[in-house]
C-alpha positions as CSV (number, residue, x, y, z in Angstrom):
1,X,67.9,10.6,8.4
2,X,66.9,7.5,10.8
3,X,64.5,10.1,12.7
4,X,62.7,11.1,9.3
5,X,62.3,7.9,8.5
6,X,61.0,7.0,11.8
7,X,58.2,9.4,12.2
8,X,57.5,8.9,8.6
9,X,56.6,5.1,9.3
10,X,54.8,7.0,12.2
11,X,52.5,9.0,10.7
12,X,51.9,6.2,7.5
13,X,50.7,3.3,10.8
14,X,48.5,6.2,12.1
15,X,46.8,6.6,8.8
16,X,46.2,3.0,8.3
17,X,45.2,3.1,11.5
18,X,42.5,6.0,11.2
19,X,41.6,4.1,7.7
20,X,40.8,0.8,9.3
21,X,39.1,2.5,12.0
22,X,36.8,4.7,9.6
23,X,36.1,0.8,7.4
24,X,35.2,-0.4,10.6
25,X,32.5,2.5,11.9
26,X,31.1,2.1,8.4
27,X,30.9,-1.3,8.4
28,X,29.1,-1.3,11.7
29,X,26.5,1.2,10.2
30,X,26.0,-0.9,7.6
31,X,25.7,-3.9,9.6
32,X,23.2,-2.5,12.0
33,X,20.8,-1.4,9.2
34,X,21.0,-4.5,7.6
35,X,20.6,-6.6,11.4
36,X,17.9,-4.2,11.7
37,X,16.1,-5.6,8.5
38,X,16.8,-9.1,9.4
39,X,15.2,-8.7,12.7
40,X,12.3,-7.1,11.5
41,X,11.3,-10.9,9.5
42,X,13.2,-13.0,11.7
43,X,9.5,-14.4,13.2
44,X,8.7,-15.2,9.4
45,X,11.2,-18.2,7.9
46,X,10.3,-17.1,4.5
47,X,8.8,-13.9,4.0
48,X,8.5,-14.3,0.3
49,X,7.3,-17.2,-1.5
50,X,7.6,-16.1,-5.6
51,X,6.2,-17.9,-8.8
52,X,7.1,-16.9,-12.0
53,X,4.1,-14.1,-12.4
54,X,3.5,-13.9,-8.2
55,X,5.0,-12.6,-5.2
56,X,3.4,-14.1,-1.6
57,X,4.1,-11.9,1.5
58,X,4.2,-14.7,3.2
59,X,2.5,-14.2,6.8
60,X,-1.5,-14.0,8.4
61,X,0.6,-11.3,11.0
62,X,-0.8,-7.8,9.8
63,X,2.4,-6.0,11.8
64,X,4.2,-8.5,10.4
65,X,3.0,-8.2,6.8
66,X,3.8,-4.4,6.8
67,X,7.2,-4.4,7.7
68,X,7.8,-6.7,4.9
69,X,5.9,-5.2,2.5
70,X,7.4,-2.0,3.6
71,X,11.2,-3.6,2.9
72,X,10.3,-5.2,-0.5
73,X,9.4,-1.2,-1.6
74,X,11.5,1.2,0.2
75,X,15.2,-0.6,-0.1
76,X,16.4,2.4,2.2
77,X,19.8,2.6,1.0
78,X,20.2,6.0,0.3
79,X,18.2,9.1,0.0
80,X,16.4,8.2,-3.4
81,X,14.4,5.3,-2.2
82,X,13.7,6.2,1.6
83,X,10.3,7.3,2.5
84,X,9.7,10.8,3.2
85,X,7.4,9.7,6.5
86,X,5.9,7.1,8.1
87,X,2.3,6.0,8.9
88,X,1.6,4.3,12.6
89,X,-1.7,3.6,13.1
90,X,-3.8,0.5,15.1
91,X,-5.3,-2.4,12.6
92,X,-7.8,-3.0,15.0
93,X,-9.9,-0.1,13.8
94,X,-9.9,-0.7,10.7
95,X,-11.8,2.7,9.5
96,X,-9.2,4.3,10.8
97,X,-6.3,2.5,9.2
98,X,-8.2,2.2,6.0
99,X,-8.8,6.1,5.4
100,X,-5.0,6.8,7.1
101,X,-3.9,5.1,3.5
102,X,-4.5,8.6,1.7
103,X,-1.2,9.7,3.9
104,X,1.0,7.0,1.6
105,X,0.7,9.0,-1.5
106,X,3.0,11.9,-2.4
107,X,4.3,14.4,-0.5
108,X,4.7,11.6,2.4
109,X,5.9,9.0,0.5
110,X,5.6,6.5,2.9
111,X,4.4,2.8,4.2
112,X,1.7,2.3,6.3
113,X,3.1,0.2,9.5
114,X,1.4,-0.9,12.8
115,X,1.1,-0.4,16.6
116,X,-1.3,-1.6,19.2
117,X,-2.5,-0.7,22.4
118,X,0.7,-1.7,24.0
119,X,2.9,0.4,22.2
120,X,5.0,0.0,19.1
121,X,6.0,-3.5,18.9
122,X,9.3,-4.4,18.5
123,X,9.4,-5.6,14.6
124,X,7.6,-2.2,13.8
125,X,10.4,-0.6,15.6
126,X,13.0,-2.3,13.9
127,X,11.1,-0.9,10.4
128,X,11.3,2.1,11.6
129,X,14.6,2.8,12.4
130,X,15.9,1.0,9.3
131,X,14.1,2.8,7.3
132,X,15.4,6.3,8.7
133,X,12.7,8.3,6.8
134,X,13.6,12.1,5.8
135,X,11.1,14.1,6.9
136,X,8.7,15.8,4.2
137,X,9.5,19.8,3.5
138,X,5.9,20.6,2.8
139,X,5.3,19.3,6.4
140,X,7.6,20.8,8.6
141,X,9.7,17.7,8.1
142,X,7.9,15.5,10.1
143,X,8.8,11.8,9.9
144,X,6.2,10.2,11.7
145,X,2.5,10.6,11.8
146,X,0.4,9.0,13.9
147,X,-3.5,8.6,12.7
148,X,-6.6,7.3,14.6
149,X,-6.7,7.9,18.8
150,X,-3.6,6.0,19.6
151,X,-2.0,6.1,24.0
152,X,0.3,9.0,24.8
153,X,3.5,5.8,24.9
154,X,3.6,5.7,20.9
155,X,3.7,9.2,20.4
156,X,6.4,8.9,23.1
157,X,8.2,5.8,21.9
158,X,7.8,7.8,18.4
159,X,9.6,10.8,19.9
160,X,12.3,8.9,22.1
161,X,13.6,7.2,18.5
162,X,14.4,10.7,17.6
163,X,11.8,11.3,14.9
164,X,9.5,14.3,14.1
165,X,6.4,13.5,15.5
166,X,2.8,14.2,13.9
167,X,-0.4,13.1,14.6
168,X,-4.5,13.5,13.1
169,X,-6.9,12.5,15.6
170,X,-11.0,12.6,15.4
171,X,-13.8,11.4,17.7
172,X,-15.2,8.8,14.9
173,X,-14.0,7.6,12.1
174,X,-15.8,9.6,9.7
175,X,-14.6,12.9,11.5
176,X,-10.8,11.3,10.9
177,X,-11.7,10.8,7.1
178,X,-12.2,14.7,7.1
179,X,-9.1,15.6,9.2
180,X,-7.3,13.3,7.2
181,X,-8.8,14.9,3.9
182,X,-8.0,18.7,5.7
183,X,-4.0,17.0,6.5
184,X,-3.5,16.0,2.9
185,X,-4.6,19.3,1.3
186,X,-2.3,21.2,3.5
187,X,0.7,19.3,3.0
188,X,0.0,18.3,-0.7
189,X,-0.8,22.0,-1.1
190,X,-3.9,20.9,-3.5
191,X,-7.9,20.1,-2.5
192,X,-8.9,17.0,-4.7
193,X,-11.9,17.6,-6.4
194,X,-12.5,14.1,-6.6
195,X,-13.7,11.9,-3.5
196,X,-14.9,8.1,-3.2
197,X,-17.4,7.2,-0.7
198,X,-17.6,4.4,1.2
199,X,-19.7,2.6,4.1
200,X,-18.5,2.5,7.5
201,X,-19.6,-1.0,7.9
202,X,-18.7,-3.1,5.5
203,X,-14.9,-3.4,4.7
204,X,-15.4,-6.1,2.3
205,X,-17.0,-3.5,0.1
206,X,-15.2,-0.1,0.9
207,X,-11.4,-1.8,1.2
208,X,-10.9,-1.6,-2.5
209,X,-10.9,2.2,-2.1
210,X,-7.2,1.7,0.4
211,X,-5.2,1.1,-3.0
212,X,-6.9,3.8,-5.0
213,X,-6.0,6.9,-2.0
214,X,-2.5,5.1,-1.9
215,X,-2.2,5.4,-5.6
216,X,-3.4,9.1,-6.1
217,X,-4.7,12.3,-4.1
218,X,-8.5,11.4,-3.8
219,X,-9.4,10.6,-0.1
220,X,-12.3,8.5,0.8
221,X,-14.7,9.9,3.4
222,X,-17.5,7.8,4.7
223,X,-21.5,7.1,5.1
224,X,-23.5,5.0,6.7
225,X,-25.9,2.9,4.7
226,X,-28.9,5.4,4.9
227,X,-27.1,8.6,6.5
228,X,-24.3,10.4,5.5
229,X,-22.5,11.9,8.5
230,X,-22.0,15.9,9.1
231,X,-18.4,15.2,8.9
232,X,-18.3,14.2,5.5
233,X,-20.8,16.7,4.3
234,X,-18.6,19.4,6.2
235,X,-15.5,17.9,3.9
236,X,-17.8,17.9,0.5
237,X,-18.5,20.9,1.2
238,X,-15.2,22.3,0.9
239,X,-15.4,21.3,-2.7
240,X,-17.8,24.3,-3.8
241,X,-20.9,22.1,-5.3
242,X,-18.5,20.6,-7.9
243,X,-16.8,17.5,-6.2
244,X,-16.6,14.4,-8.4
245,X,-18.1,11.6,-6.1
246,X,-17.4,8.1,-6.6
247,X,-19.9,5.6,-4.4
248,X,-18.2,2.4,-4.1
249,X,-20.8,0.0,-3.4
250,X,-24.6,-1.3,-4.1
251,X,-27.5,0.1,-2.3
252,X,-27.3,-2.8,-0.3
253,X,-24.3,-0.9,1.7
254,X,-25.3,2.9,0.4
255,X,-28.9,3.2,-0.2
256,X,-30.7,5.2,-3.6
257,X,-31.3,8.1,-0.6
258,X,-27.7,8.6,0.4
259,X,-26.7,9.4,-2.8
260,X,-29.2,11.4,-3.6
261,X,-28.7,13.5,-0.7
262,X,-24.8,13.4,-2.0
263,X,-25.8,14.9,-5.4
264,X,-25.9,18.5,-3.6
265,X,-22.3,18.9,-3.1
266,X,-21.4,17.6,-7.0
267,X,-21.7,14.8,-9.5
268,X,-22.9,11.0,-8.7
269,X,-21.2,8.2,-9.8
270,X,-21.8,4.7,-8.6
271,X,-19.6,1.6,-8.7
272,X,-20.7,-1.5,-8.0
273,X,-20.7,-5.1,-8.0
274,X,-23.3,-7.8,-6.6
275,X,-20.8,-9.1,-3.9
276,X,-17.6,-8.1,-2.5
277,X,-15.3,-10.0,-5.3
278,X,-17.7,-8.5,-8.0
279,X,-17.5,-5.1,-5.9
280,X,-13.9,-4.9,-5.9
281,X,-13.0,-5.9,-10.6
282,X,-16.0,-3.1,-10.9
283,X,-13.9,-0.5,-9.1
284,X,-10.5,-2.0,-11.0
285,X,-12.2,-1.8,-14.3
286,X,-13.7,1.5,-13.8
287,X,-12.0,4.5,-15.8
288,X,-14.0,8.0,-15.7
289,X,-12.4,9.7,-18.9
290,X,-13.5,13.3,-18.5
291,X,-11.6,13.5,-14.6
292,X,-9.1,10.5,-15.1
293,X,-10.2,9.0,-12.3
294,X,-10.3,5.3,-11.7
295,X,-7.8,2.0,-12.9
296,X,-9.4,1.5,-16.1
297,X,-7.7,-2.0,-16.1
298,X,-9.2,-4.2,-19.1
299,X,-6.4,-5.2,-21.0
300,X,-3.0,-7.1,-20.6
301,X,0.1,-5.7,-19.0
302,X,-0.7,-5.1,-15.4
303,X,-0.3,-6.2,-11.8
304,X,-3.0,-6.8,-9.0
305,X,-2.9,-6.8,-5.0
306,X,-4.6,-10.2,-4.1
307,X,-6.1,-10.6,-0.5
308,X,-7.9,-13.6,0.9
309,X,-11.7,-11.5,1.7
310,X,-11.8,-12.9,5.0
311,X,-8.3,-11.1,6.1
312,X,-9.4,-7.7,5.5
313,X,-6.8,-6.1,7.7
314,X,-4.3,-7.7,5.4
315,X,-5.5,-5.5,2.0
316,X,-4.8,-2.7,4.8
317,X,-1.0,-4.0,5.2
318,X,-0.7,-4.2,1.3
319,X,-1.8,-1.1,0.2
320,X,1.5,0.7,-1.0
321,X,1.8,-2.3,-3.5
322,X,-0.7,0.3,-5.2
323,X,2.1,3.5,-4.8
324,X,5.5,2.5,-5.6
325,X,7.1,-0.5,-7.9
326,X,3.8,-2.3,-10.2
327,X,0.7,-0.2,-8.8
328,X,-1.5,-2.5,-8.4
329,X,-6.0,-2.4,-7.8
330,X,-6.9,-5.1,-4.9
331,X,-8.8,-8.5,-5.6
332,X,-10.4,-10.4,-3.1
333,X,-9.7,-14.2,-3.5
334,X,-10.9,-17.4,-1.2
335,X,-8.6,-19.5,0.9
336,X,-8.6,-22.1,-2.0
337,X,-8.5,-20.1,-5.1
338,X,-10.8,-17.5,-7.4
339,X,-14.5,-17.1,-7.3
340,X,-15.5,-17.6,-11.1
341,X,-15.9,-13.6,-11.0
342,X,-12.2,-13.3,-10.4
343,X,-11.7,-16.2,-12.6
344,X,-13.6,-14.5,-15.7
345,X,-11.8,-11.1,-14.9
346,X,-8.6,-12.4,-14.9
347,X,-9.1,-14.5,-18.2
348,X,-10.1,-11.1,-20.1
349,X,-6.8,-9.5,-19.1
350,X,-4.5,-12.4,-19.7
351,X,-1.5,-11.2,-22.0
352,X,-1.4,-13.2,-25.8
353,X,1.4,-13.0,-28.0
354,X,1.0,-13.5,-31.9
355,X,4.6,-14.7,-32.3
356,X,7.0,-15.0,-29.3
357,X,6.5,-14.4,-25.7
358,X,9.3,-12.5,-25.6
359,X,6.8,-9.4,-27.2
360,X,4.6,-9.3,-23.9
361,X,3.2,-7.5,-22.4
362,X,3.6,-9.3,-18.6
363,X,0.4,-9.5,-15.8
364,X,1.6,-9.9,-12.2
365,X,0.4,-10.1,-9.0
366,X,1.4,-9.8,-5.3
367,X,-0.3,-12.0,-2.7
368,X,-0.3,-11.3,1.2
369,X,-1.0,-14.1,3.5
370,X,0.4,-17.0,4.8
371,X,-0.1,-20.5,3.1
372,X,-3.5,-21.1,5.6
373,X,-5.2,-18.1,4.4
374,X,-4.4,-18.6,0.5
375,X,-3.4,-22.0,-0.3
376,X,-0.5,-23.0,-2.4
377,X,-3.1,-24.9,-4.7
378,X,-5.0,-21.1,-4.7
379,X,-1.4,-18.9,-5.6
380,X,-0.7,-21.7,-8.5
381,X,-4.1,-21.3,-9.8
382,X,-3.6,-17.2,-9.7
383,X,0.0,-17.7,-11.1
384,X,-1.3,-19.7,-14.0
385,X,-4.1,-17.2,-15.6
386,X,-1.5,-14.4,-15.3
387,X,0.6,-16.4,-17.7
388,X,1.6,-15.0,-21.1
389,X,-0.2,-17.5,-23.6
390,X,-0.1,-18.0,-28.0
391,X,-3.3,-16.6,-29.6
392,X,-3.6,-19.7,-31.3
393,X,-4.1,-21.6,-27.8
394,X,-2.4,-21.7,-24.6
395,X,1.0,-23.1,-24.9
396,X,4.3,-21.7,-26.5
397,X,4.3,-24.1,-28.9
398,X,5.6,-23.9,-32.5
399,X,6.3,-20.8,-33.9
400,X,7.6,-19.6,-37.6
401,X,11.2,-19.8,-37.4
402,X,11.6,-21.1,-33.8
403,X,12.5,-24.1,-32.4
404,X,11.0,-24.9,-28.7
C-alpha cells in the first residue's frame, strides 16, 4: 500500500511539474512578443499623445512612425487581427513607397514598414517579428514583400527571420506603379477598372492618393507634368479603352495635354485644388456616384489622417490609418495649426446635436509627428473643430430636461 501511494505522489509532482513547465514556455512566448513590442517604441517615451477627438503618433522618425502606427492597428494576438503580409520598402524614394501603398489593401492585409540602405533596422525588425504575419493564400503565402530596388541583405535579413519572401522591382518609378498594378491584380484576382493619376514630382499634390490605394483596389500610376510615360500607358491599356481615370492635381502639376492624351484609354476626371491643402479636401470631398469611387466626405461622423505638408514621408508612414480601425482621407496641416482651407473644411463637417451629445455622430482624427513638426497649440486647435457642438451655438449648455 506504501508503494502505491508512493508512486502515486510520484506521478501527481511530475504533473505539476510538466504543468509549471508548460505555464512557464508560455509565459516566455508571451513575454517575448510583448518585449518585442516594447522595444520596437522604446526610442520614443510616448508614442501616443491622445485628446479627446485626436490621436498623435508621436515621432518626426518615419521608421519609427510605422512600427507604431503598425502596433496601434494590428494588435497581433491571434490570428484574427495579424496581417496577412508585410510591406518593406525605402522612404527615401518616395515614388516608390507611395505607389507600394496599393499592397496594404486586401488580400495582403498588411502595414507598410521601412528599411534603408543598410539593411532592416533594428525597430523594424522587432515589428516584424512581433507581428508574425500569416502568409496570404492567394499569394503562395508569402509574408514579406519587398517593393522598390532594395540591396540583396534585406531580402536576406527578410529570409534569415524565416519569412516567405516576395519582391516587385522596376527600373523607374512609373515602371513599379505598373508592376505594382500587374502584382495586385494577380493576387487580388481582379483588374480595377478605376486608376488615379498622379505627378512624379510633386508629392505634396499626388500623396493624398497613398490613403485612397490603402483604402480600396484602385492603384495610382504616374505622369510627368507634360508626358505621360509608356509604362503607365502600357498599364491603361490593360483596361480595354474603358478605365475610369481620376487626375489628382491642377495643370500646374498635369498639364490640359496630358490628359487629353489620357482620354484614349477611358474617361477623364480631374480633381483639384489651387495648392496642396486645397488639393488634398478636393480629393476627400470627391464622390463619383456612377463607379463609387472617391471619400465623398461632407458631412459629420468621420475621421481624417493629419500630416504636417512639409513631412511628406510621414503621410507615407500613416497610410493604413485609411485600411483598418476609422479609415481615414489625409490633410495636410502647418507646424502651427490649419490653413483657413482646412479650417473652413473642417467647420462644414463638424458634428451638431439638436438635443444631447450623447446622439452624435463623433469626427476624429489621427496626427503623426512629433510635437516640433505639429505643435501642441496646432493638435488643440484640430482637436477643438472636431468637437461635437449644440445647433443653437457651440457649447453643451442647457438642454430640455437636463441639468449640466
Amino acid at each position: 500500500m506504501k508503494k502505491i501511494i508512493k508512486v502515486g505522489m510520484v506521478a501527481l509532482t511530475m504533473i505539476l511539474v510538466l504543468s509549471a513547465c508548460t505555464k512557464q514556455v508560455n509565459n516566455v512566448e508571451s513575454n517575448t512578443a510583448n518585449q518585442q513590442a516594447s522595444d520596437a517604441t522604446s526610442q520614443v517615451s510616448t508614442p501616443w499623445i491622445a485628446s479627446k477627438n485626436t490621436t498623435r503618433i508621436n515621432t518626426d522618425n518615419p521608421q519609427e512612425a510605422a512600427v507604431i502606427i503598425s502596433q496601434t492597428l494590428w494588435m497581433a494576438t491571434s490570428d484574427d487581427n495579424r496581417p496577412g503580409s508585410i510591406i518593406l520598402t525605402d522612404p527615401d524614394n518616395w515614388q516608390n513607397a507611395l505607389v507600394s501603398a496599393d499592397l496594404i489593401h486586401h488580400p495582403s492585409n498588411g502595414p507598410i514598414l521601412f528599411v534603408n540602405k543598410e539593411g532592416i533596422p533594428n525597430v523594424t525588425v522587432n515589428e516584424m517579428k512581433r507581428l508574425q504575419p500569416k502568409g496570404v493564400e492567394s499569394n503562395n503565402g508569402v509574408q514579406v514583400i519587398l517593393v522598390g530596388d532594395l540591396d540583396q541583405k534585406i531580402e536576406d535579413q527578410a529570409k534569415e527571420l524565416g519569412y516567405k519572401v516576395d519582391k516587385v522591382t522596376a527600373d523607374n518609378s512609373a515602371a513599379l506603379a505598373k508592376a505594382i498594378d500587374a502584382y495586385y491584380a494577380k493576387i487580388a484576382g481582379e483588374n480595377p477598372s478605376s486608376v488615379i493619376i498622379g505627378s512624379q514630382d510633386s508629392p505634396e499634390y499626388t500623396l493624398p492618393a497613398i490613403n485612397w490605394i490603402a483604402h480600396m483596389p484602385e492603384p495610382l500610376l504616374y505622369v510627368k507634368k507634360d508626358e505621360i510615360p509608356q509604362e503607365t500607358m502600357e498599364a491603361l491599356q490593360t483596361r480595354g479603352g474603358k478605365a475610369s481615370i481620376y487626375i489628382l492635381g491642377p495643370e500646374t502639376v498635369v498639364s490640359a495635354e496630358v490628359e487629353k492624351g489620357l482620354q484614349q484609354y477611358g474617361k477623364t476626371v480631374r480633381i483639384s485644388g489651387n495648392d496642396p491643402y486645397e488639393n488634398a479636401i478636393a480629393f476627400a470631398k470627391y464622390k463619383d456616384s456612377t463607379t463609387g469611387f472617391g471619400w465623398g466626405i461632407t458631412t459629420p461622423g468621420h475621421n481624417f489622417s493629419f500630416v504636417n505638408v512639409n513631412s511628406p514621408v510621414l503621410a507615407i508612414a500613416a497610410a493604413p490609418f485609411s485600411h483598418l480601425g476609422k479609415h481615414s482621407p489625409l490633410l495636410w496641416s502647418d507646424e502651427d495649426g490649419m490653413p483657413e482651407s482646412v479650417m473652413s473644411y473642417m467647420v462644414s463637417v463638424q458634428p451638431k446635436y439638436e438635443m444631447s451629445p450623447t446622439e452624435g455622430p463623433y469626427n476624429h482624427a489621427w496626427l503623426t509627428g512629433s510635437q516640433q513638426s505639429m505643435t501642441p497649440k496646432a493638435q488643440g486647435e484640430i482637436d477643438s473643430m472636431l468637437e461635437i457642438i449644440s445647433k443653437s451655438g457651440p457649447d453643451h449648455g442647457s438642454m430640455p430636461g437636463m441639468n449640466h
